[in-house]
C-alpha positions in Angstrom: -3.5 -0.5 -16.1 -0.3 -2.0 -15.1 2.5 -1.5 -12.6 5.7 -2.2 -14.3 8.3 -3.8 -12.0 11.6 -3.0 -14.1 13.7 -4.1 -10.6 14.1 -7.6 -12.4 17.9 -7.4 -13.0 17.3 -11.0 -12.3 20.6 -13.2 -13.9 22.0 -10.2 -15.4 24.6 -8.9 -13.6 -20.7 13.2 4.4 -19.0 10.3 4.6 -20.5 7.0 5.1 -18.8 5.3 8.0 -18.7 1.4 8.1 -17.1 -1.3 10.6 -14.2 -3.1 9.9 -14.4 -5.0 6.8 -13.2 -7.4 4.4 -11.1 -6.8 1.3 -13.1 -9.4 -0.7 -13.8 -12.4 0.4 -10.8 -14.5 1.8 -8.9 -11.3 1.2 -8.5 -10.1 4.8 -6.4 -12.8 6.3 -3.4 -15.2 5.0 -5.0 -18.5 5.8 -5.8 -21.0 3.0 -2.6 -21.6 0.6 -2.8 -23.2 -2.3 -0.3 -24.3 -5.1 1.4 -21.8 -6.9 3.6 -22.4 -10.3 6.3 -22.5 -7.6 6.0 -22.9 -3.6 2.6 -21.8 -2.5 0.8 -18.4 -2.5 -2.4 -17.2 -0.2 -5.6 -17.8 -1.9 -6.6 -15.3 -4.6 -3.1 -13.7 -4.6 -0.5 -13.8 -6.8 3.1 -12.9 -6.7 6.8 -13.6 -7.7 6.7 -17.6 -6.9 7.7 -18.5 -10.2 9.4 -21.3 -12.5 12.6 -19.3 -14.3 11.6 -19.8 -17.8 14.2 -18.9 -20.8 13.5 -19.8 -24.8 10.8 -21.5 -23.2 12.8 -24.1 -21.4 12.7 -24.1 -17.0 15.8 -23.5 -16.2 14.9 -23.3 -11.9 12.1 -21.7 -9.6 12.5 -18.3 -7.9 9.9 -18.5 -4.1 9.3 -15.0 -2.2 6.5 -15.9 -1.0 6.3 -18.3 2.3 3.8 -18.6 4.7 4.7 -18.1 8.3 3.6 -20.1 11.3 6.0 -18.9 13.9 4.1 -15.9 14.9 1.1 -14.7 13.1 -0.8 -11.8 13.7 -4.2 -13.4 14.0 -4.9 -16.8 12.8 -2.6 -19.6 11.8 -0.4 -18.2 9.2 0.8 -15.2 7.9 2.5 -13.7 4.6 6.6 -13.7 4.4 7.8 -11.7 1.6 11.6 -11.8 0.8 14.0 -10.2 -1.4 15.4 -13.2 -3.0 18.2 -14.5 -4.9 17.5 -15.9 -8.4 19.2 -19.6 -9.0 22.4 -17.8 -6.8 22.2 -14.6 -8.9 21.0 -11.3 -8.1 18.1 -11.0 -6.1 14.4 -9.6 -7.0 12.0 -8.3 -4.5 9.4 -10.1 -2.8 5.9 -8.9 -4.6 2.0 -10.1 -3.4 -0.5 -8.8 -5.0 -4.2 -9.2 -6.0 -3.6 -8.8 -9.4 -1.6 -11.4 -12.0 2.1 -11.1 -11.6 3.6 -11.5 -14.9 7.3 -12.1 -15.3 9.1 -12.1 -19.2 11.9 -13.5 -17.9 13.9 -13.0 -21.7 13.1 -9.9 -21.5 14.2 -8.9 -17.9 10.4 -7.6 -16.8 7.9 -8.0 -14.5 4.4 -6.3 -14.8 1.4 -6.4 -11.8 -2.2 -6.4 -14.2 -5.4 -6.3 -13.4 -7.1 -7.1 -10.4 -10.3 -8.0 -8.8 -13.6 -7.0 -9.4 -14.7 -4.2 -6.9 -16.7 -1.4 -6.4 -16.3 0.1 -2.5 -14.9 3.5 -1.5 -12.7 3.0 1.4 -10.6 5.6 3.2 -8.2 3.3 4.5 -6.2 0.2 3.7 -5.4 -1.2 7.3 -3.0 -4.2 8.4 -0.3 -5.3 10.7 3.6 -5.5 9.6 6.7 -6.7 10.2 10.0 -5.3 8.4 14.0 -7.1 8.3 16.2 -4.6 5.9 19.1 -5.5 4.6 20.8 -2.4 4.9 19.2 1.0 3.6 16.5 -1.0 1.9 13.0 -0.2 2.2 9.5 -2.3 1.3 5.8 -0.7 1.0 2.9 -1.6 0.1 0.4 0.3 -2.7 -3.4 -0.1 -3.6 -5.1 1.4 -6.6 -8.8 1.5 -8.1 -9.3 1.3 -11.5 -12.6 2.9 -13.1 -12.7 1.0 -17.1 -8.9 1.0 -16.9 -8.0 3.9 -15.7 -6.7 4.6 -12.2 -9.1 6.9 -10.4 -7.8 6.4 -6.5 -4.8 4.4 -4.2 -2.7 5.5 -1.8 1.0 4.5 -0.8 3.1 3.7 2.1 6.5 3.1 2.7 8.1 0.8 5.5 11.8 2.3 5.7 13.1 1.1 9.3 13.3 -2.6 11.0 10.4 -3.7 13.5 10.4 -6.9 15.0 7.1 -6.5 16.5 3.6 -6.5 14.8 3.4 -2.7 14.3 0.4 -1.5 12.2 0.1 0.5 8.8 -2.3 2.9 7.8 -3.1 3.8 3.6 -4.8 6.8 3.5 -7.0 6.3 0.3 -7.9 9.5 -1.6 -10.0 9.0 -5.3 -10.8 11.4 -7.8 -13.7 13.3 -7.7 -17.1 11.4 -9.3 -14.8 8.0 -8.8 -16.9 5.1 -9.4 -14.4 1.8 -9.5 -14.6 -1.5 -11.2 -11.6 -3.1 -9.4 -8.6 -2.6 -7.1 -5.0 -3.7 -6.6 -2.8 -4.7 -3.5 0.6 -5.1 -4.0 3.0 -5.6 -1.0 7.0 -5.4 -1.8 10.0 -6.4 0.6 12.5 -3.9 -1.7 11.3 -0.6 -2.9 14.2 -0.4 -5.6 14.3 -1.4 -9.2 18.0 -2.4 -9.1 21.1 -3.6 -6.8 17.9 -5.4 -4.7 19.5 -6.8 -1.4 18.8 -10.5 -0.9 17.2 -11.0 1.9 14.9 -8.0 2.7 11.8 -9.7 4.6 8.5 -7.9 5.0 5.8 -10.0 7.3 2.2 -8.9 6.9 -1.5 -9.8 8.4 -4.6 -8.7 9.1 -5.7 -6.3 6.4 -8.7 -5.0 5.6 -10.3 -1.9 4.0 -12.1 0.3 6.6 -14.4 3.8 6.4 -16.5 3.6 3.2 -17.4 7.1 1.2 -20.1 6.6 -1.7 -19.8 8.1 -4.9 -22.2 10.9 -4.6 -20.4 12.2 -1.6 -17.1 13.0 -3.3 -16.7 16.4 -4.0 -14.6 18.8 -5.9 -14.0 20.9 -2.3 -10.4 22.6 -3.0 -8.3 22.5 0.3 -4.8 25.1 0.6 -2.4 24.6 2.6 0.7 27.2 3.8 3.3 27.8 4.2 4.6 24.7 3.2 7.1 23.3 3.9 6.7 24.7 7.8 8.8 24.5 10.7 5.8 26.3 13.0 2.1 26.0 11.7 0.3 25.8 8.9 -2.9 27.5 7.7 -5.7 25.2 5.9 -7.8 27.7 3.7 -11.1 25.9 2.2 -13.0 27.0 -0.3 -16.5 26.9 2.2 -17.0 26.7 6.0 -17.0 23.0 7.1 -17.3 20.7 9.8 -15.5 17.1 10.1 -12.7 15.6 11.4 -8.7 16.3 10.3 -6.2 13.4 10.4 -2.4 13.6 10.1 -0.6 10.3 9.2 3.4 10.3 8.7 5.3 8.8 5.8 4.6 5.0 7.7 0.7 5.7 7.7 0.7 6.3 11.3 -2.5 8.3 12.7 0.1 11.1 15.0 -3.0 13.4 15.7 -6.6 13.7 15.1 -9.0 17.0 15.9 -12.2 17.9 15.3 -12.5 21.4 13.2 -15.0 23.5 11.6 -14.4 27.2 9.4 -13.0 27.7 6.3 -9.2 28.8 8.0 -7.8 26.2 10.3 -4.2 26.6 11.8 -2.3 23.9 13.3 0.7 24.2 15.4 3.4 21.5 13.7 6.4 22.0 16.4 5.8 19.2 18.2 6.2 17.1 15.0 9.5 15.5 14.1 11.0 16.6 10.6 9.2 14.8 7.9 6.1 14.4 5.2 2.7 14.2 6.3 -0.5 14.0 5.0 -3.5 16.0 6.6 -7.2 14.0 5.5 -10.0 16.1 6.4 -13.1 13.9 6.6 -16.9 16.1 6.7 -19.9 14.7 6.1 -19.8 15.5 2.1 -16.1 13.8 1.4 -13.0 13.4 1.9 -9.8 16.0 1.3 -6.2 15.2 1.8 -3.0 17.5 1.3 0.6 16.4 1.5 2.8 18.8 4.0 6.2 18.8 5.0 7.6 19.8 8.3 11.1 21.3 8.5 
């Protein structure tokens, strides 16, 4: 499995609950750097710090990834991510990621592979951010779980608006039912777009770690309805059997805005006090986890 990063335009023009833990090993922090084929990089990361390689000659260097001692999170350093010029052409985003980050820079493409080995559950991908748009741009960062090559879970959010501040993210996590995973994938970008990337896009990030552990016996095939939707009022949650557990609403940013306790199999929720937007509703009982996208209107 492979996320294809097409944006390089380059020269051209019951749930089991756990505590707070680690990614992997050394993955929950941005401390220990080590050489990269250009700059530096965090320790088991890769990303687009690259020599600029055409008909196999190195024509320059391309670094987007810095790290950052001004103000970090926690610790000494953290990640810097920048959308960044190549060689005083257009600019590529700023990728991290767990996996290899491959660049064929003859043939304008840049693909995120594999990943490392792991086998957890989590719920959540947790971590603190900081955002600098150049204009309308917007970063995010993505995780996946690959089960023999194929993606069986991930989740997605998007950071569309500037904040100076250390400001944390939420990834709601959701895998497919019976998922058992061999590895996972972390990729951070400072530009969501494939093409016309602003230079100069910077997304900071620290302190991230998995949390809330499922096992695979507990995932379950549980259908969850939701209507009408989009809503401007309520919604009604129909399930297919009466449950007890805990229901979490995160906005497009992965913000927690509410979180209440329900048991039936009809919930209704009142959504007026909500801004305009997409949400996702998680509903978390002791046999698994269910999530539904909504809009509010």
């Amino acid at each position: 499995m492979k996320k294809s990063i097409t944006a390089i335009a380059l020269l051209m023009g019951g749930l089991t609950m756990a505590q707070q833990a680690e990614i992997v090993n050394g993955f929950d922090g941005f401390e220990s750097w080590v050489a990269a084929e250009a700059g530096e990089l965090p320790e088991y990361w890769d990303g687009f710090n690259k020599e600029v390689i055409f008909n196999g000659m190195t024509v320059g260097s391309v670094i987007c990834v810095q790290k950052d001692n001004t103000d970090p999170y926690e610790g000494n350093y953290s990640a810097k991510i920048t959308s960044t010029s190549i060689m005083g052409g257009q600019a590529v985003p700023g990728i991290l990621t767990t996996g290899d980050f491959v660049v064929d820079w003859n043939a304008q493409d840049g693909d995120v592979q594999g990943g490392e080995a792991y086998t957890q559950l989590p719920t959540e991908l947790i971590g603190q951010f900081k955002y600098s748009p150049v204009g309308a741009d917007t970063a995010f960062v993505s995780v996946w779980f690959l089960e023999n090559g194929v993606e069986v879970g991930g989740g997605r959010v998007e950071f569309d608006h500037s904040t100076t501040d250390w400001t944390e993210f939420n990834v709601p996590i959701v895998f497919s039912p019976g998922a058992a995973p061999d590895s996972m994938n972390i990729m951070f970008s400072s530009t969501k777009g494939k093409a016309n990337v602003p230079e100069g896009s910077t997304l900071e990030v620290d302190a991230i770690s998995f949390q809330s552990f499922l096992s695979v016996d507990e995932l379950k095939k549980t259908g969850m309805k939701c209507y009408p939707n989009p809503s401007s009022e309520h919604f009604t949650i129909e399930l297919e059997e009466v449950v007890t557990g805990e229901l979490r609403c995160t906005n497009s940013l992965g913000q927690v805005v509410f979180v209440k306790n329900v048991e039936g199999d009809v919930i209704t929720l009142d959504s007026f006090e909500l801004p305009q937007g997409n949400y996702q509703l998680t509903l978390s009982t002791s046999e698994g986890m269910l999530t539904q996208q909504v809009v509010i209107n």
